[in-house]
C-alpha positions in Angstrom: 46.7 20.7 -45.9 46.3 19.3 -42.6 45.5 22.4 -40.6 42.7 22.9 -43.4 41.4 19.0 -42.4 41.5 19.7 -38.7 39.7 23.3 -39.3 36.4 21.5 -41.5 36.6 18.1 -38.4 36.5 20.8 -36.7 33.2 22.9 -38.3 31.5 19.7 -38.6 31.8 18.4 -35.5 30.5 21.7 -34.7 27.8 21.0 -36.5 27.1 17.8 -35.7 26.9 19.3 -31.9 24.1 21.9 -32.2 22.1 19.4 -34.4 22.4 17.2 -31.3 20.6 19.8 -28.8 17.0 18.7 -29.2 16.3 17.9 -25.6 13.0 15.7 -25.8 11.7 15.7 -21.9 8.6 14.0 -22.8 4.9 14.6 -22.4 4.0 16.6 -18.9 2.1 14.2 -16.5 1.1 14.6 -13.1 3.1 13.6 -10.2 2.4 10.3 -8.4 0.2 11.2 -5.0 -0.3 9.4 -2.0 -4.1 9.2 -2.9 -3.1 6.6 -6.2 -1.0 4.8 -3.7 -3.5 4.6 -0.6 -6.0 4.0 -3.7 -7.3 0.5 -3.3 -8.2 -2.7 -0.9 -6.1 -3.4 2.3 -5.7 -6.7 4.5 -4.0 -6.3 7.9 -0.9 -8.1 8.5 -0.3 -6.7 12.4 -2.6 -4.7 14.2 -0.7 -3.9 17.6 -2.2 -2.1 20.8 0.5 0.1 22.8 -0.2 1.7 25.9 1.3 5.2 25.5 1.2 5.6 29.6 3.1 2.8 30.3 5.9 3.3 27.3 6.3 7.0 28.4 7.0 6.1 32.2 9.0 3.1 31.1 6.9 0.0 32.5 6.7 -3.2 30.2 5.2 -4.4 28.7 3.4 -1.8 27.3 2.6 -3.0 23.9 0.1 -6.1 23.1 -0.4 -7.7 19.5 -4.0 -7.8 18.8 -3.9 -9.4 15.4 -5.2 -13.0 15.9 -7.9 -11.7 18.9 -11.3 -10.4 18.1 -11.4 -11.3 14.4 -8.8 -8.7 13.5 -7.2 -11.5 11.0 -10.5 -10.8 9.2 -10.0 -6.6 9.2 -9.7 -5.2 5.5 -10.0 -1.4 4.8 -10.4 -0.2 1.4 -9.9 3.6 0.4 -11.3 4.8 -3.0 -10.4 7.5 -4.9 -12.2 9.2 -8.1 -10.6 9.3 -11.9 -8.8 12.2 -11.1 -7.3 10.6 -8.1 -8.9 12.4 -5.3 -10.8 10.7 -2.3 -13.9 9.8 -1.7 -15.1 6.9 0.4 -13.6 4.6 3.1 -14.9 1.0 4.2 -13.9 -1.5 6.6 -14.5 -4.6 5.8 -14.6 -7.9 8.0 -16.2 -9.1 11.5 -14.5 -7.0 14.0 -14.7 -4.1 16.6 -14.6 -0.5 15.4 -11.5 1.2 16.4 -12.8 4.1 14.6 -15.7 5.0 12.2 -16.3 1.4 9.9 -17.4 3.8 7.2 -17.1 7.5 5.6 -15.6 9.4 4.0 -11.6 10.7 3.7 -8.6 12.9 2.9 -5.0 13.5 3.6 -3.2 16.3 5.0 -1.0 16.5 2.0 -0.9 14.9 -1.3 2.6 14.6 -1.2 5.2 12.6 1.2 6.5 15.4 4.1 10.3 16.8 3.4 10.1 17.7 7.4 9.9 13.4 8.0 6.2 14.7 9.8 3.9 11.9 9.3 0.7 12.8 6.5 -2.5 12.2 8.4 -5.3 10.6 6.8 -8.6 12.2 8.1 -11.8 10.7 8.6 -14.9 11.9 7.8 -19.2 10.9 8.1 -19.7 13.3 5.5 -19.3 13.5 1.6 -18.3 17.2 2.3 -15.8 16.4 4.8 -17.0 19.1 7.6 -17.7 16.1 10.5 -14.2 15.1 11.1 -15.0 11.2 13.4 -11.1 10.2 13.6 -7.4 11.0 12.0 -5.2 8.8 11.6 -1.3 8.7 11.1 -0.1 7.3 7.6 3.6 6.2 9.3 5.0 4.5 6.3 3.7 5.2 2.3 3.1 2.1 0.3 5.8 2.0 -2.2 6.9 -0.5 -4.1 6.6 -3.1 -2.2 2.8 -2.8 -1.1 2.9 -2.3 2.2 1.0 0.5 4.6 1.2 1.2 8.0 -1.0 4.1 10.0 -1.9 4.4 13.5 -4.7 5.4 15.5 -3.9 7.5 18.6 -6.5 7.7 21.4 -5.8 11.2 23.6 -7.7 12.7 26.6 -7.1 16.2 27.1 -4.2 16.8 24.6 -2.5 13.4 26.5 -2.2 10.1 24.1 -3.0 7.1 26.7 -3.5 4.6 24.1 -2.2 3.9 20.5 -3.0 1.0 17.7 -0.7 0.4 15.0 -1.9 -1.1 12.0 0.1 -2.4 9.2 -1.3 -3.8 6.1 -0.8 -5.5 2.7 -2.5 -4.5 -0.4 -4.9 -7.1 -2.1 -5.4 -7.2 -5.4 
């Protein structure tokens, strides 16, 4: 009598085991790109100068916080993207000096964070059909959860950077 109980707890446990192999993954959606988190209005929080020929031959100081001169508390940047999440438009906003184009157009190099830790760069365009590259950009640190961006600017003369500006930023909303 007991052999027979352990042979049907057995069977229905069994049973009770395939029934139990539905594996409900959900509905498919897209992966979160960089474009939704770029997507959106930006206020600077540090905007820092840093002379690359001076850091690469070791002579201080070779860096200079530009943040409270020129306006530059003023600087907002906003990057727009369509409803399917691709760019389109870039603006900066505020009373200051142009480090690069004020207005355009842009893209990133990837859509997707690097494996390789290589930075994504976020190219900048004067035309809707992104063919008259004005500036690029390095996006050093993805916004994330906690809403915060940071890219720089690098100025080069014949393949050499001389002179760098680091911009980190805060997202409005």
């Amino acid at each position: 009598m007991r052999c027979k109980s352990i042979y049907w707890l057995a069977v229905i446990m069994c049973l009770f085991a395939i029934g139990c192999d539905s594996i409900d993954d959900g509905s498919y959606v897209d992966p979160i790109t960089i474009y939704e988190k770029v997507n959106g209005d930006w206020g600077l929080t540090n905007l820092k100068m840093v002379d690359e020929a001076a850091k690469a031959n070791a002579i201080e100081p070779n860096e200079e916080n530009l943040s409270t001169y020129f306006n530059y508390e003023d600087f907002k940047i906003r990057f727009s993207v369509d409803e399917k999440n691709q760019p389109t438009s870039y603006e900066v906003m505020g009373n200051v000096p142009p480090l690069f184009a004020p207005k355009g157009y842009w893209k990133l190099s990837s859509d997707f964070q690097q494996t390789n830790a290589s930075a994504v760069r976020i190219y900048l365009y004067s035309d809707a059909q992104k063919t008259q590259k004005t500036d690029e950009l390095r996006l050093t640190s993805v916004p994330g959860s906690n809403d915060e961006m940071e890219f720089q600017l690098v100025h080069s003369s014949n393949g050499t950077p001389f002179v760098s500006y680091v911009f980190k930023l805060n997202a409005i909303n």
